[in-house]
C-alpha positions as CSV (number, residue, x, y, z in Angstrom):
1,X,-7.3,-44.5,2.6
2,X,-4.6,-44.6,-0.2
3,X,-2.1,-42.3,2.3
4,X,-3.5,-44.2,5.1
5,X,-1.4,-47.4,3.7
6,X,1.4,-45.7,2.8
7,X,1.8,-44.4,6.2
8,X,1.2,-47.7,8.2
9,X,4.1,-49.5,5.4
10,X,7.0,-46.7,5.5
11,X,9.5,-48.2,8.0
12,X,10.1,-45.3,9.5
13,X,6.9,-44.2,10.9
14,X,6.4,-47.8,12.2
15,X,9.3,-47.6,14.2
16,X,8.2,-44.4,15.8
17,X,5.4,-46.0,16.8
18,X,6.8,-49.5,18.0
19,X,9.7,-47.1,19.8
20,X,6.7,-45.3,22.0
21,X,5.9,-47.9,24.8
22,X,9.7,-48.5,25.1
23,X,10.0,-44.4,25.3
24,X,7.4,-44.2,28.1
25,X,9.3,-47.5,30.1
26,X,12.7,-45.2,29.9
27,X,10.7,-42.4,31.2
28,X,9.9,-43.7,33.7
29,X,13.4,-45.6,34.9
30,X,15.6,-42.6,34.0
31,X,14.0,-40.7,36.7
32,X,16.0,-43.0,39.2
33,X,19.1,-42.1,36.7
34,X,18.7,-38.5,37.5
35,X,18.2,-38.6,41.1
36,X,21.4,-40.3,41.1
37,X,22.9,-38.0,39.2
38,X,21.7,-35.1,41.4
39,X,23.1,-36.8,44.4
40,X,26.9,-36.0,42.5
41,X,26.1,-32.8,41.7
42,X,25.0,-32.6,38.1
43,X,22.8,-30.4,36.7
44,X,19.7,-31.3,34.4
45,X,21.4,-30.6,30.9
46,X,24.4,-32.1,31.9
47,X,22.2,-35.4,32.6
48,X,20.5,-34.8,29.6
49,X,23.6,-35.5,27.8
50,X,25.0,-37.8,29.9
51,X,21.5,-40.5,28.8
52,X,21.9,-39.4,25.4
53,X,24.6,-40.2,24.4
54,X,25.2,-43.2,27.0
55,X,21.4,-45.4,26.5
56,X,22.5,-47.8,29.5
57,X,21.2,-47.8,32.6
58,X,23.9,-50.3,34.3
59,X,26.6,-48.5,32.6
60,X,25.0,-44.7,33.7
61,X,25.1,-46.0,37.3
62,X,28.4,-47.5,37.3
63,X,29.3,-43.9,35.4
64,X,27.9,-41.7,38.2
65,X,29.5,-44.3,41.0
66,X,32.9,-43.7,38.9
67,X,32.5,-39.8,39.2
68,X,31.5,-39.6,42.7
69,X,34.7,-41.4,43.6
70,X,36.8,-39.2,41.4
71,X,38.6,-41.9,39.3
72,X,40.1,-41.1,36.5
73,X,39.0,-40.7,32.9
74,X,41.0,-43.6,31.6
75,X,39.6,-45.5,34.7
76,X,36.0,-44.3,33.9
77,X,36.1,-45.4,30.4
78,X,37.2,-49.0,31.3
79,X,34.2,-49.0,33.7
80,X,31.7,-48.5,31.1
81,X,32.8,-50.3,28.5
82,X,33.4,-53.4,30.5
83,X,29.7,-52.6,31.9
84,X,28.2,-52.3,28.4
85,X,30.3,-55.1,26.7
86,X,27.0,-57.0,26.1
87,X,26.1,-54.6,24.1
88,X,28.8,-55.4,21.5
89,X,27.4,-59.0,21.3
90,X,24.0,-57.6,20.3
91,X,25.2,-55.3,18.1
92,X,26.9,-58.6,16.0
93,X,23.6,-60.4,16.2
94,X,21.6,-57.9,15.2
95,X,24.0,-57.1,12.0
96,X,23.0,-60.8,11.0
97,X,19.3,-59.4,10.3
98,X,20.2,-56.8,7.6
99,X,20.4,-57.2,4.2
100,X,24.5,-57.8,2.9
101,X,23.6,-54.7,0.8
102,X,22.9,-52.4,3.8
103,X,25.7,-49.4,3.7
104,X,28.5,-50.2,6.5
105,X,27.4,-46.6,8.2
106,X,24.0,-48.0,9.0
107,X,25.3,-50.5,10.6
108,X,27.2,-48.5,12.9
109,X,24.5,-45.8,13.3
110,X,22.0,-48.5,14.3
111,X,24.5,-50.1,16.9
112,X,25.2,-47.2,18.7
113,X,21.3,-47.0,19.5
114,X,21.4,-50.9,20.3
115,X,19.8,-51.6,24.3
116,X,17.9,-54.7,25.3
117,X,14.5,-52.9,24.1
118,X,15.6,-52.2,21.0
119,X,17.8,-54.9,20.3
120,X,14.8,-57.1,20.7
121,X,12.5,-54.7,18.6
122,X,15.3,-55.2,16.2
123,X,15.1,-59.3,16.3
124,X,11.4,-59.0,15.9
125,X,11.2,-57.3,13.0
126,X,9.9,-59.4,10.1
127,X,12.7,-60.3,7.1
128,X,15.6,-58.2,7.0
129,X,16.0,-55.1,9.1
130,X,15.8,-52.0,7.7
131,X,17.8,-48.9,9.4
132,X,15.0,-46.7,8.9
133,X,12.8,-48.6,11.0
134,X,15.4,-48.7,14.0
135,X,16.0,-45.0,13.5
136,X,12.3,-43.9,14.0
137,X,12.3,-46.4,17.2
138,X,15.4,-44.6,18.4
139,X,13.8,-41.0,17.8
140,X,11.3,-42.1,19.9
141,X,12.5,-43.6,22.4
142,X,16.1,-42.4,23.5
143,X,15.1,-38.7,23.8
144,X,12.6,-40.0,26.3
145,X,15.1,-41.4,28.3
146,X,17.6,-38.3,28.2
147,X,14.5,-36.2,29.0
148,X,13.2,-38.7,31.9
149,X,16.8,-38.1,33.6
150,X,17.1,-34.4,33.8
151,X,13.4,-34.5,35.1
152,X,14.8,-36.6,37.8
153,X,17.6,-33.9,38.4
154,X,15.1,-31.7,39.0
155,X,12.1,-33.2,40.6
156,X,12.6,-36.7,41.5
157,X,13.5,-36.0,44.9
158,X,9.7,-34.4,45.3
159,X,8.2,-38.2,44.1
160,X,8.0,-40.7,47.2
161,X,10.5,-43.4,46.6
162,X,7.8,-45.9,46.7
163,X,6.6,-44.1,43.6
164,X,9.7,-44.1,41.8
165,X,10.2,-48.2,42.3
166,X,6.8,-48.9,40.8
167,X,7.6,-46.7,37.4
168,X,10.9,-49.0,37.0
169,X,8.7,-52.2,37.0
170,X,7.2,-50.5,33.8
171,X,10.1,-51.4,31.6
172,X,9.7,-55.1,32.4
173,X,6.4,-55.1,31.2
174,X,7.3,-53.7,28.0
175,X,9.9,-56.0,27.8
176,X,7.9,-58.8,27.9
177,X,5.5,-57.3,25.3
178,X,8.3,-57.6,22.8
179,X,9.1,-60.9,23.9
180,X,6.0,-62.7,24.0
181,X,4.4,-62.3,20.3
182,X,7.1,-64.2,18.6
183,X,6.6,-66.8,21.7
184,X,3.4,-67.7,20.6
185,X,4.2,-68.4,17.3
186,X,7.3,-70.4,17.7
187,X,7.8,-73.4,20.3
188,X,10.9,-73.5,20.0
189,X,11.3,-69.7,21.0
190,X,8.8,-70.3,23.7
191,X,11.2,-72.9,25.3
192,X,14.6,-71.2,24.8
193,X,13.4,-68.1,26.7
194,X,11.9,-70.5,29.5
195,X,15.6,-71.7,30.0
196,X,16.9,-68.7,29.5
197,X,15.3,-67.5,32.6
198,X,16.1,-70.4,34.6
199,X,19.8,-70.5,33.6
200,X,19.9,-66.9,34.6
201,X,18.3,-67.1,38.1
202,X,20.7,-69.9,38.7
203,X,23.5,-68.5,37.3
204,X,23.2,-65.5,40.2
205,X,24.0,-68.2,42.6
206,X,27.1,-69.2,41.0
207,X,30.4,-67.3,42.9
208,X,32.2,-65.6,40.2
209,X,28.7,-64.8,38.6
210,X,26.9,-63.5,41.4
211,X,28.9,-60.1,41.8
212,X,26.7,-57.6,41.1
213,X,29.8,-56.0,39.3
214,X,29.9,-59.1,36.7
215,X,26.2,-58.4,35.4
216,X,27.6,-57.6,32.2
217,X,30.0,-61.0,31.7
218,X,27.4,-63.1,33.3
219,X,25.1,-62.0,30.4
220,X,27.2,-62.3,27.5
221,X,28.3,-66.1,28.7
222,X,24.6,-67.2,28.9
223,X,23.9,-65.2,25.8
224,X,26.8,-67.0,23.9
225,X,25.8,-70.6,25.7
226,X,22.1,-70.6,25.0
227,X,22.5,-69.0,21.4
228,X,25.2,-71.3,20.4
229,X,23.7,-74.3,21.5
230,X,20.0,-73.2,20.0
231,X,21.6,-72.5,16.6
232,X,23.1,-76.0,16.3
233,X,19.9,-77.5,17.7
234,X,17.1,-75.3,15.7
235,X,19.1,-74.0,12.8
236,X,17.3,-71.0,10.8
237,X,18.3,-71.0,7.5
238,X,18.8,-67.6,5.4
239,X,15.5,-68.4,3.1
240,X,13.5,-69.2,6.3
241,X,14.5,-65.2,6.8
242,X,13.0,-64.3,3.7
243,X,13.0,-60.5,2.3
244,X,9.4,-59.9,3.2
245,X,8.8,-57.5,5.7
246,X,4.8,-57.9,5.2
């Protein structure tokens, strides 16, 4: 029993098994990943890489698009980062939930790993966030998602495409799994997410925002509009945080 608790209270292992459902939902959307890739010509360890060490699905696709145009590798890089620019802004929030003593290479380790799953695994987590539990969610999760697009290199054509769209609704479920818990606890949480899905249907019909292209901007500006005003509206104050991870 003793090893039992030990087990269920190291960081580490509790990521692991927080990171699993998120694992299985980029399973199952990487297989679109892959049949993309496949289209251009990649092979299945050259996707594997390609997810690896690039966890964005937006920013994969506009990759692949980039390739199978043949622009140029300056050109290529501008594409992705402009694609994956949110995630910069979720990388600075999510540096506001570790502890000012956590090492400056932690920091950086855990941002590389930072998508919308994780980031809000990452907001979740009670009292300051410690790397160790991000890194177990990462372990098991982002393999899964390098592993679910070389599977679609080499299979996904063989899986009805009706098939295909129904295992990419999976990550929205998961999503909302994150999101929920901390809704039922907190009004306040429950209502800013409520708007933040009505601002961001409506914002689709706005012209600049509704380029498909502009994904990427159109999420940072709501992110920095609804979390600028909520924080001067509901301020949290560091000893709400607290250090307890219990």
């Amino acid at each position: 029993m003793k090893d039992k608790t030990v087990k269920l209270n190291n960081p580490f292992l509790r990521g692991m098994k927080d990171g699993i459902p998120i694992g299985l939902g980029y399973f199952a959307v990487s297989f679109a990943i892959g049949i993309t890739a496949k289209k251009i010509g990649l092979d299945a360890l050259q996707g594997f890489f390609l997810s690896l060490l690039n966890v964005a699905s937006a920013g994969e696709v506009a990759g692949l698009n980039a390739i199978e145009a043949e622009t140029s590798l300056f050109t290529l890089a501008v594409i992705i980062f402009i694609t994956n620019a949110r995630y910069l802004l979720m990388s600075a929030a999510l540096s506001q939930k570790f502890s000012a003593k956590t090492p400056f290479f932690h920091r950086m380790l855990v941002a590389f790993g930072v998508t919308d799953e994780l980031f809000g695994l990452g907001v979740a987590f009670n009292g300051y966030l410690e790397p160790a539990y991000m890194y177990g969610a990462f372990l098991s999760s982002i393999p899964l998602w390098a592993i679910g697009t070389s599977c679609g290199i080499v299979v996904g054509n063989v899986l009805p495409e009706i098939v295909v769209n129904a295992l990419s609704v999976a990550i929205y479920g998961m999503f909302l799994a994150i999101v929920i818990p901390p809704c039922k606890k907190n009004k306040v949480i429950t209502g800013i997410v409520l708007f933040s899905f009505v601002l961001s249907y409506i914002s689709k019909y706005i012209p600049y925002f509704s380029d498909q292209s502009k994904e990427s901007v159109r999420v940072i500006v709501l992110t920095l509009i609804i979390s600028g005003a909520a924080s001067v509206l509901f301020p949290i104050y560091d000893n709400e945080q607290g250090e307890s991870n219990e």
